[in-house]
Chimera marker file (.cmm) of the C-alpha trace (Angstrom):
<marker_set name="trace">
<marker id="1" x="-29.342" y="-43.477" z="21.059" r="1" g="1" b="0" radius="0.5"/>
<marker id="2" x="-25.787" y="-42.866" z="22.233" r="1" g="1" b="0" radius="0.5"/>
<marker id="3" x="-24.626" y="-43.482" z="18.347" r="1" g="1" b="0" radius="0.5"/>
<marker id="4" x="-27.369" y="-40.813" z="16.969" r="1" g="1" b="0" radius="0.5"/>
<marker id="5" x="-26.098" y="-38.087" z="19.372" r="1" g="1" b="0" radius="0.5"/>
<marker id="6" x="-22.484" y="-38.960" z="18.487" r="1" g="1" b="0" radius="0.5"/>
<marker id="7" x="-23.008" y="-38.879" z="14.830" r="1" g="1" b="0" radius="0.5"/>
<marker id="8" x="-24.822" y="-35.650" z="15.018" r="1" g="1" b="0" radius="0.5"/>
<marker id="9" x="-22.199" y="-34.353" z="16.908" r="1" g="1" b="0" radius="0.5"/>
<marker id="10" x="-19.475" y="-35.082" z="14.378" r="1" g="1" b="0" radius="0.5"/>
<marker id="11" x="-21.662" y="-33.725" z="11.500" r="1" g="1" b="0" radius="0.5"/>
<marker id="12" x="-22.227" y="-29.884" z="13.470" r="1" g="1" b="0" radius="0.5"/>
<marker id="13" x="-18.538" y="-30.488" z="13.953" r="1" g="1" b="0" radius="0.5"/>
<marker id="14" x="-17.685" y="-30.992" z="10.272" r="1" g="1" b="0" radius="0.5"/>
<marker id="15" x="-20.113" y="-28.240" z="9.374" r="1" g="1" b="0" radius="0.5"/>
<marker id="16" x="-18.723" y="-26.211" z="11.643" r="1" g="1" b="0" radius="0.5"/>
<marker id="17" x="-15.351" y="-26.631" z="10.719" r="1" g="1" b="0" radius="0.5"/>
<marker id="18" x="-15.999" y="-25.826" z="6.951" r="1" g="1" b="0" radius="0.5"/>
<marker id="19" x="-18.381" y="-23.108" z="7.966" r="1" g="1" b="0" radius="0.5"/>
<marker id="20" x="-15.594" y="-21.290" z="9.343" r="1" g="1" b="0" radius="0.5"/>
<marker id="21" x="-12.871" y="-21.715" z="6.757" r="1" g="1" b="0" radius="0.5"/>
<marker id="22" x="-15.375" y="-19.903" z="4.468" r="1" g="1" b="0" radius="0.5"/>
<marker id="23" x="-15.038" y="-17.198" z="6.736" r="1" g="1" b="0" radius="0.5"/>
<marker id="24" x="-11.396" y="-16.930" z="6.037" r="1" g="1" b="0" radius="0.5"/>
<marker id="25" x="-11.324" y="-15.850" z="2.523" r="1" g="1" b="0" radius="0.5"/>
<marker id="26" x="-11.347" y="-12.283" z="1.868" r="1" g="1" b="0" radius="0.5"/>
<marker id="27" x="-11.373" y="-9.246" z="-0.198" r="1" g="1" b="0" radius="0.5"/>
<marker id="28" x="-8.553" y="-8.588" z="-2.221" r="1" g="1" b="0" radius="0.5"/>
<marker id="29" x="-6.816" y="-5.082" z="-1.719" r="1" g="1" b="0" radius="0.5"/>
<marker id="30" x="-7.672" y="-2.031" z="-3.372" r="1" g="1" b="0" radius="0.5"/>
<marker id="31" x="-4.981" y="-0.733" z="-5.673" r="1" g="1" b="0" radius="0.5"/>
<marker id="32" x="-3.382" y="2.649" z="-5.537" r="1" g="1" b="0" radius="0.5"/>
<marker id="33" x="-6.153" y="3.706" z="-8.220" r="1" g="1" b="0" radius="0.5"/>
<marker id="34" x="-8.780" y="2.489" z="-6.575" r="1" g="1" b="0" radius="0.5"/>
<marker id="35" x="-7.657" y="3.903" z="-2.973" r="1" g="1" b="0" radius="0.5"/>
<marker id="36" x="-6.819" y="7.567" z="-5.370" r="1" g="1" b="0" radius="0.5"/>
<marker id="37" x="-10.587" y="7.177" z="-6.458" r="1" g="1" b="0" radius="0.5"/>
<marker id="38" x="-11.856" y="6.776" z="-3.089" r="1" g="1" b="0" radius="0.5"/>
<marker id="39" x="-10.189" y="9.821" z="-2.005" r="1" g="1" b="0" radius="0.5"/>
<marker id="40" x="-11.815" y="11.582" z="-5.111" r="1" g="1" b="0" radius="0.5"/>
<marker id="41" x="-14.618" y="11.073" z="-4.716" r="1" g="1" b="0" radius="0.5"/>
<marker id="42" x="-15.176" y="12.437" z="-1.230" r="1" g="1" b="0" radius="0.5"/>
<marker id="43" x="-14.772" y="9.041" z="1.011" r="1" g="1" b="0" radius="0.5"/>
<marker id="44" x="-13.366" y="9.856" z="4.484" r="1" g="1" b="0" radius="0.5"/>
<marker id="45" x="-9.870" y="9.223" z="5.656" r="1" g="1" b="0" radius="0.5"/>
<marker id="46" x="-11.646" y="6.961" z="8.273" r="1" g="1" b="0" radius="0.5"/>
<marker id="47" x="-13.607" y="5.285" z="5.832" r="1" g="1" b="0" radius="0.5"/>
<marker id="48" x="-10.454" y="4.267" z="3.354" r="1" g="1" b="0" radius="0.5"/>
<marker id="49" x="-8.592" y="3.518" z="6.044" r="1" g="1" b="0" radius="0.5"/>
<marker id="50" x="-11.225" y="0.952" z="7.481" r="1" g="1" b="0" radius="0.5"/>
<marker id="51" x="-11.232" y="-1.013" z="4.049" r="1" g="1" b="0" radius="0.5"/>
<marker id="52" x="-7.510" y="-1.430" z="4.012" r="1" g="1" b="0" radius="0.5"/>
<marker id="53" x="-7.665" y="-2.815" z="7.122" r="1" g="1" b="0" radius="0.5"/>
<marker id="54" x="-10.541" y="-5.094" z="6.270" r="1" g="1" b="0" radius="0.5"/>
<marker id="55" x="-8.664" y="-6.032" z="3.379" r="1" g="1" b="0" radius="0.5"/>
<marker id="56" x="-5.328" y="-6.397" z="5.357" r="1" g="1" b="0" radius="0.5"/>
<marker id="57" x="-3.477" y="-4.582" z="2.446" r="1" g="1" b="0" radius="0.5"/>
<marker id="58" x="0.399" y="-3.073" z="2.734" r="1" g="1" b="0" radius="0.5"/>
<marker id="59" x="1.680" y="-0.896" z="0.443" r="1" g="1" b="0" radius="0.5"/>
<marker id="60" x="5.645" y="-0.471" z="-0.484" r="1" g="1" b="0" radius="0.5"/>
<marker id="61" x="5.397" y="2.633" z="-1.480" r="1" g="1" b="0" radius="0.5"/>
<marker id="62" x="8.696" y="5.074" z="-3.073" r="1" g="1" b="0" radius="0.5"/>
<marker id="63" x="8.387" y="8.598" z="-1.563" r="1" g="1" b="0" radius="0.5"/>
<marker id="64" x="7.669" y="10.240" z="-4.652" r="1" g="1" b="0" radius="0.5"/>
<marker id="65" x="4.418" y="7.857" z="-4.805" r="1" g="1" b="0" radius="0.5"/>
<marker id="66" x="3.925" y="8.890" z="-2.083" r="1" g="1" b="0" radius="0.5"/>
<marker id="67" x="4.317" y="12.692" z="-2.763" r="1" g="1" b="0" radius="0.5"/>
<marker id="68" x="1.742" y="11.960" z="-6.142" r="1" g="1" b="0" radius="0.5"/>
<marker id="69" x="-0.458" y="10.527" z="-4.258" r="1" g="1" b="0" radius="0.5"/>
<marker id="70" x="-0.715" y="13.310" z="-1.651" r="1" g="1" b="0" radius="0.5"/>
<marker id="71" x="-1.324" y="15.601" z="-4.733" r="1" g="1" b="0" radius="0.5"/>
<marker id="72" x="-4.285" y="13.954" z="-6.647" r="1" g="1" b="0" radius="0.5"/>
<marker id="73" x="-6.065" y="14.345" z="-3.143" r="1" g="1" b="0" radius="0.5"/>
<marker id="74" x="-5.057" y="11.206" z="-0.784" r="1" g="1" b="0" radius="0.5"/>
<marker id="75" x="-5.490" y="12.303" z="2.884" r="1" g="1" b="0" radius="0.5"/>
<marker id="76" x="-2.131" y="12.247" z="5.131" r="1" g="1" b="0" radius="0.5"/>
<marker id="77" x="-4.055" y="10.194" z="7.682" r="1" g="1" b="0" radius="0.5"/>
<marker id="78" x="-4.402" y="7.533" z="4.790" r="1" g="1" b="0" radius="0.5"/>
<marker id="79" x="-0.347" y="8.244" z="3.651" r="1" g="1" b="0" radius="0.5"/>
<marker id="80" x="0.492" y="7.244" z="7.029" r="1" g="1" b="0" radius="0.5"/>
<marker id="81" x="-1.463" y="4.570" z="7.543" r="1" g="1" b="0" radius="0.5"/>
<marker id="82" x="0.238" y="2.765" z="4.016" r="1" g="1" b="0" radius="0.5"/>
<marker id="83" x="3.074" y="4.191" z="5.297" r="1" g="1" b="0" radius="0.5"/>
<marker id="84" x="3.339" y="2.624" z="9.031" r="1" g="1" b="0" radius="0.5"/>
<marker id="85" x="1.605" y="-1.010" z="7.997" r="1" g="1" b="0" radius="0.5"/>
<marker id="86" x="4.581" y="-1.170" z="5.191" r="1" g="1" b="0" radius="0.5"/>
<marker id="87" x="7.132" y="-0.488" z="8.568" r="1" g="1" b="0" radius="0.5"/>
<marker id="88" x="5.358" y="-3.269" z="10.637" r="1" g="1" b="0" radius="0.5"/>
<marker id="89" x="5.299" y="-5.458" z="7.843" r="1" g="1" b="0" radius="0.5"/>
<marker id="90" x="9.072" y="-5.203" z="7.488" r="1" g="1" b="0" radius="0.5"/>
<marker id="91" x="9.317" y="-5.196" z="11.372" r="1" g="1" b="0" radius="0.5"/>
<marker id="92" x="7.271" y="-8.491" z="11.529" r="1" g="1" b="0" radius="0.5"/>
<marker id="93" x="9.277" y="-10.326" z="8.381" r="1" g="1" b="0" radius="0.5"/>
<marker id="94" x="12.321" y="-9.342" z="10.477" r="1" g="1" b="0" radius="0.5"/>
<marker id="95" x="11.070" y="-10.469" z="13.709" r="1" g="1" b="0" radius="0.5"/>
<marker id="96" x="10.825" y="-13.817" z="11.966" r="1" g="1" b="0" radius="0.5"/>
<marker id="97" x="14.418" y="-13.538" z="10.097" r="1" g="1" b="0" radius="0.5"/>
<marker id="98" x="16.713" y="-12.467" z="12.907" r="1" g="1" b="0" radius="0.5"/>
<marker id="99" x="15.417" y="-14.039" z="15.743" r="1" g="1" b="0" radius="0.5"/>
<marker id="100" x="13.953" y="-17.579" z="13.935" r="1" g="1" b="0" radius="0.5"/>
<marker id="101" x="11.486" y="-17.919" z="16.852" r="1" g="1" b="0" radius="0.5"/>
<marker id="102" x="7.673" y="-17.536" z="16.657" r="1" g="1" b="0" radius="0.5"/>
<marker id="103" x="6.702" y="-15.501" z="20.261" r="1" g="1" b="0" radius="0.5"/>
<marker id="104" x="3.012" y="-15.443" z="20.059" r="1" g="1" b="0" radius="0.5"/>
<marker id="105" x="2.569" y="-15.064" z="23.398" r="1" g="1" b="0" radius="0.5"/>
<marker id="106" x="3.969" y="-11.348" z="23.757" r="1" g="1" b="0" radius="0.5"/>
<marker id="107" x="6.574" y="-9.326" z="22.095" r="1" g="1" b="0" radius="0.5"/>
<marker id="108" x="10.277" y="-10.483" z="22.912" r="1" g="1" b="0" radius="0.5"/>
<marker id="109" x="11.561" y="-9.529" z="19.953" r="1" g="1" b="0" radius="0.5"/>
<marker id="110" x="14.220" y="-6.816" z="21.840" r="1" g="1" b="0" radius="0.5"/>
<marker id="111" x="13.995" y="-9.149" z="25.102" r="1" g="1" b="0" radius="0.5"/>
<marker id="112" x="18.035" y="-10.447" z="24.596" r="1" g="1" b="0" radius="0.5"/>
<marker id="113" x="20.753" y="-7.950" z="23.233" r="1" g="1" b="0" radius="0.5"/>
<marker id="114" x="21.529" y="-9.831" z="20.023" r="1" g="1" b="0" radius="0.5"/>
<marker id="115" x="25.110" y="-8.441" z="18.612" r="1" g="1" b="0" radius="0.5"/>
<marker id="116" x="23.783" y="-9.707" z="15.064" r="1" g="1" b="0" radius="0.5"/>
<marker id="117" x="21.203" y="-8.402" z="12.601" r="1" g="1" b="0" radius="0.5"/>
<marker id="118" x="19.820" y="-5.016" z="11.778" r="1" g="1" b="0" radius="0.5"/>
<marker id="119" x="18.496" y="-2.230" z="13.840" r="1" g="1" b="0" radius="0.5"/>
<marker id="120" x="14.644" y="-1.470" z="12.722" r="1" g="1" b="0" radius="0.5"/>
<marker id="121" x="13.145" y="1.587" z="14.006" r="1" g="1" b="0" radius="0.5"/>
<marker id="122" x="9.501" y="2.031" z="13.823" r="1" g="1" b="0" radius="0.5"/>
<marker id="123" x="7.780" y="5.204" z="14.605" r="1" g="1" b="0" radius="0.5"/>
<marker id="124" x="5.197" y="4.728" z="16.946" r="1" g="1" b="0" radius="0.5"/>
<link id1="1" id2="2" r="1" g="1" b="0" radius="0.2"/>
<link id1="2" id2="3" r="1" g="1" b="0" radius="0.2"/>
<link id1="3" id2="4" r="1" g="1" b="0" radius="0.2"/>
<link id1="4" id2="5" r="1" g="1" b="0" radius="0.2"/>
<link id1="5" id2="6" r="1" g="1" b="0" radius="0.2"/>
<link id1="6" id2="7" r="1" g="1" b="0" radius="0.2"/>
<link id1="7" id2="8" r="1" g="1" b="0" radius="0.2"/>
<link id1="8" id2="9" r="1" g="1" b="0" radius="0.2"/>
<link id1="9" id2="10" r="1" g="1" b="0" radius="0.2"/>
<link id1="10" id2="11" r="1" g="1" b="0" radius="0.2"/>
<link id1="11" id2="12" r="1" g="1" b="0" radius="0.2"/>
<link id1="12" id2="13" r="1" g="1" b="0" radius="0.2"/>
<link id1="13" id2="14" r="1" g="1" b="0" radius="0.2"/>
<link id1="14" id2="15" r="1" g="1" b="0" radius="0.2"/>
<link id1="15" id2="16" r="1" g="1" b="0" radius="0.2"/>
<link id1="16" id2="17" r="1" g="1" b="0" radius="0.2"/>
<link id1="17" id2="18" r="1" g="1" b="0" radius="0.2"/>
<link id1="18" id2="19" r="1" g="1" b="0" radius="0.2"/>
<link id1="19" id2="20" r="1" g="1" b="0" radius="0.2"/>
<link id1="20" id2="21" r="1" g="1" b="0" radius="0.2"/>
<link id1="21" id2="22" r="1" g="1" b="0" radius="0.2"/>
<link id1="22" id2="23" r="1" g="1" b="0" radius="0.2"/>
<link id1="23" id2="24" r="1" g="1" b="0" radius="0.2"/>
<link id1="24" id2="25" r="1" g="1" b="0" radius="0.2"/>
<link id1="25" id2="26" r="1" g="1" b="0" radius="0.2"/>
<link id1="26" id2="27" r="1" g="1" b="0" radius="0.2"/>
<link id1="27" id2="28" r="1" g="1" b="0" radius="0.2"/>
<link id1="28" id2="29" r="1" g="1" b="0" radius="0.2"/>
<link id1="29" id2="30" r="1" g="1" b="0" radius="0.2"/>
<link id1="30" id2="31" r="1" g="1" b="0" radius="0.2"/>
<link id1="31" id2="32" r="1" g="1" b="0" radius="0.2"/>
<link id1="32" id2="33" r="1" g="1" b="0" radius="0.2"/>
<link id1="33" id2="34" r="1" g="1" b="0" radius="0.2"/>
<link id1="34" id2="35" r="1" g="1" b="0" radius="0.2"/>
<link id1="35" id2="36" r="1" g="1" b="0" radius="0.2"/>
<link id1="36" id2="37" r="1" g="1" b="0" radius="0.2"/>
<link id1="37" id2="38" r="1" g="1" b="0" radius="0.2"/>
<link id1="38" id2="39" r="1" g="1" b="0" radius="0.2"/>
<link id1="39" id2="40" r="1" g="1" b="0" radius="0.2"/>
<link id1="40" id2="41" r="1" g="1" b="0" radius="0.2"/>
<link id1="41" id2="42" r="1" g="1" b="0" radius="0.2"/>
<link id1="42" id2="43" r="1" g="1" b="0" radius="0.2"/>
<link id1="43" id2="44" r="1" g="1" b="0" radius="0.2"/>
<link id1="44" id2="45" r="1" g="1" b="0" radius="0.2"/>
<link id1="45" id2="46" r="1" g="1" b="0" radius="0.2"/>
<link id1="46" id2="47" r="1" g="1" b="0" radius="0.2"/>
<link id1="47" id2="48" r="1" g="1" b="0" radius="0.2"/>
<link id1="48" id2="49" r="1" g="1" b="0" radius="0.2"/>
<link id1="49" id2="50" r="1" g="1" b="0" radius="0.2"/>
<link id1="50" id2="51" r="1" g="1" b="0" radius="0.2"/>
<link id1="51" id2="52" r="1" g="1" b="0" radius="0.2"/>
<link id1="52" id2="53" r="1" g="1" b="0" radius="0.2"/>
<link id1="53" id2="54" r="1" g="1" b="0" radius="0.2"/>
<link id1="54" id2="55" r="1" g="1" b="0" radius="0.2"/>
<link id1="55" id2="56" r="1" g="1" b="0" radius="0.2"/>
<link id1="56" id2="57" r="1" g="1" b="0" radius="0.2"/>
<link id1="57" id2="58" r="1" g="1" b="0" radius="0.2"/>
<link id1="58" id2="59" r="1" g="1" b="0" radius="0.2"/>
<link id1="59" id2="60" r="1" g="1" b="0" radius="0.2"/>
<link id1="60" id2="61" r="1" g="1" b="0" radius="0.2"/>
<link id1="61" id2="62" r="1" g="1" b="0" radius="0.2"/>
<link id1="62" id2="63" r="1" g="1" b="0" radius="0.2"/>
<link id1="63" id2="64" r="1" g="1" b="0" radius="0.2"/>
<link id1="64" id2="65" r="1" g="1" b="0" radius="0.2"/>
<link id1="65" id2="66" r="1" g="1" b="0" radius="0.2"/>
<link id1="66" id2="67" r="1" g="1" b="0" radius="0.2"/>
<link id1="67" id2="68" r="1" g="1" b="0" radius="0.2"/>
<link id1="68" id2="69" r="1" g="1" b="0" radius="0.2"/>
<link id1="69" id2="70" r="1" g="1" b="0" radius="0.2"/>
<link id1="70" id2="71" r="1" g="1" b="0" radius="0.2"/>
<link id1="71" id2="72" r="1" g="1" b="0" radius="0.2"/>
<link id1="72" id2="73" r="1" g="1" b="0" radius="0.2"/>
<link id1="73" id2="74" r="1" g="1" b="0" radius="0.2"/>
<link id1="74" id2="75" r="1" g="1" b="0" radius="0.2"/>
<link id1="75" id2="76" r="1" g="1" b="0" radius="0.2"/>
<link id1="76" id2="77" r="1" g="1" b="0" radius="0.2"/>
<link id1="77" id2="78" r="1" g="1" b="0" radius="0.2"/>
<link id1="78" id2="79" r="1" g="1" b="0" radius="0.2"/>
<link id1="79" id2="80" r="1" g="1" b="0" radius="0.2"/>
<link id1="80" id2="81" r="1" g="1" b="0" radius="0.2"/>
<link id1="81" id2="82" r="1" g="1" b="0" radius="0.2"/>
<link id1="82" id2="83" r="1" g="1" b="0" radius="0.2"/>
<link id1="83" id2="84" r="1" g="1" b="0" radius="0.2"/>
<link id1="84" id2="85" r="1" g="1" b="0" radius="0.2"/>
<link id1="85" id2="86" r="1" g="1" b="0" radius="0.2"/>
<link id1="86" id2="87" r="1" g="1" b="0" radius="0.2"/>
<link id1="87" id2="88" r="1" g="1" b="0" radius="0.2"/>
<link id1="88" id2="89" r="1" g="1" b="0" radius="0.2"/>
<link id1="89" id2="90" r="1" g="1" b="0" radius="0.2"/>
<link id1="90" id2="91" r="1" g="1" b="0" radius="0.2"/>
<link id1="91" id2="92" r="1" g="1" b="0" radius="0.2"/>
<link id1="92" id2="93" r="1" g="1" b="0" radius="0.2"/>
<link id1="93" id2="94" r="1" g="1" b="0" radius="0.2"/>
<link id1="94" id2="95" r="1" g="1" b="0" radius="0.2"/>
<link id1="95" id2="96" r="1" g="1" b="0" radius="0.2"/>
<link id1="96" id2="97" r="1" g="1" b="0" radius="0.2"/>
<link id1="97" id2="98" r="1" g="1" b="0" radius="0.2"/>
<link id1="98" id2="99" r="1" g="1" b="0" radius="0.2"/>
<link id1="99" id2="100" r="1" g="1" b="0" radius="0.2"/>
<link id1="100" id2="101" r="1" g="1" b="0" radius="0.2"/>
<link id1="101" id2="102" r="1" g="1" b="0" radius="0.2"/>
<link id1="102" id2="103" r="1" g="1" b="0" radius="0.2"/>
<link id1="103" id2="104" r="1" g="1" b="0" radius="0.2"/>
<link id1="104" id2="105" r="1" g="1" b="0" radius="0.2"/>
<link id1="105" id2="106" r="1" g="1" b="0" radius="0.2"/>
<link id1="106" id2="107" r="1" g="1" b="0" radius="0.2"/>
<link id1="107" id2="108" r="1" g="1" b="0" radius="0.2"/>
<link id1="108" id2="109" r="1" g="1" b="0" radius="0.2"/>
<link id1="109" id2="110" r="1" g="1" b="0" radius="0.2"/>
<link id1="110" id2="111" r="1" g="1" b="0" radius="0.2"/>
<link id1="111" id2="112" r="1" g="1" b="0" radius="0.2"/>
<link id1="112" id2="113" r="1" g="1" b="0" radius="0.2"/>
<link id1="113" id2="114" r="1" g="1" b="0" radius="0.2"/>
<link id1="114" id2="115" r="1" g="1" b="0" radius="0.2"/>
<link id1="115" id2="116" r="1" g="1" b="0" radius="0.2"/>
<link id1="116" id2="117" r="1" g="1" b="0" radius="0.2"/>
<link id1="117" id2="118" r="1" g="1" b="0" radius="0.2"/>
<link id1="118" id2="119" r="1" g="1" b="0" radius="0.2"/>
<link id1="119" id2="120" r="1" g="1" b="0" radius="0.2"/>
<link id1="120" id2="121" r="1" g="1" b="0" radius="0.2"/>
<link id1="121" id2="122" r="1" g="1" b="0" radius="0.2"/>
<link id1="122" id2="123" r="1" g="1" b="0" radius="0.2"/>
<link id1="123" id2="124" r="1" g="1" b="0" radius="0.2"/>
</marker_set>
């Protein structure tokens, strides 16, 4: 009895376990068309906002993109948003650079005056 409990434990386990690396793929990002299209065709700023977050997608984008992309009808909450993941992104990659330490637990990263390594301002 004690073995068929057991082994049914380790196959919910197992099932479990691959279960939820299933859940770990996602959707690739939109592209600068596609987000252009969404705009378009009359999809709130909210709404294109929510599936670049779902889709975890970061855009390194020149300012005259940026400037086009205002004029074929992107909304400036949406410009910002590209615009402010692309500055945490290089905030994060730095992060992991300059200070070669992983703080997961809270942010440290300006904890120590370091006399080394750039200055990163991100607007908040």
């Amino acid at each position: 009895m004690r073995i068929k409990i057991t082994a049914l434990a380790t196959i919910f386990l197992g099932i479990s376990l691959l279960g939820g690396c299933a859940g770990l793929q996602h959707r690739p990002a939109p592209t600068i068309e596609q987000v252009v299209e969404m705009a378009q065709s009359g999809k709130s700023a909210e709404d294109i906002i929510a599936e670049l977050r779902l889709t975890r997608a970061v855009y390194a984008l020149r300012a005259s993109q940026i400037v086009g992309l205002h004029d074929q009808g992107v909304p400036n909450p949406v410009l910002d948003y590209m615009q402010d993941t692309y500055a945490e992104h290089i905030h994060w990659n730095a992060r992991l650079q300059y200070e070669r330490q992983f703080y997961w637990w809270h942010d440290c990263f300006y904890c120590y005056r370091r006399h080394y390594g750039p200055v990163i301002i991100v607007p908040r």
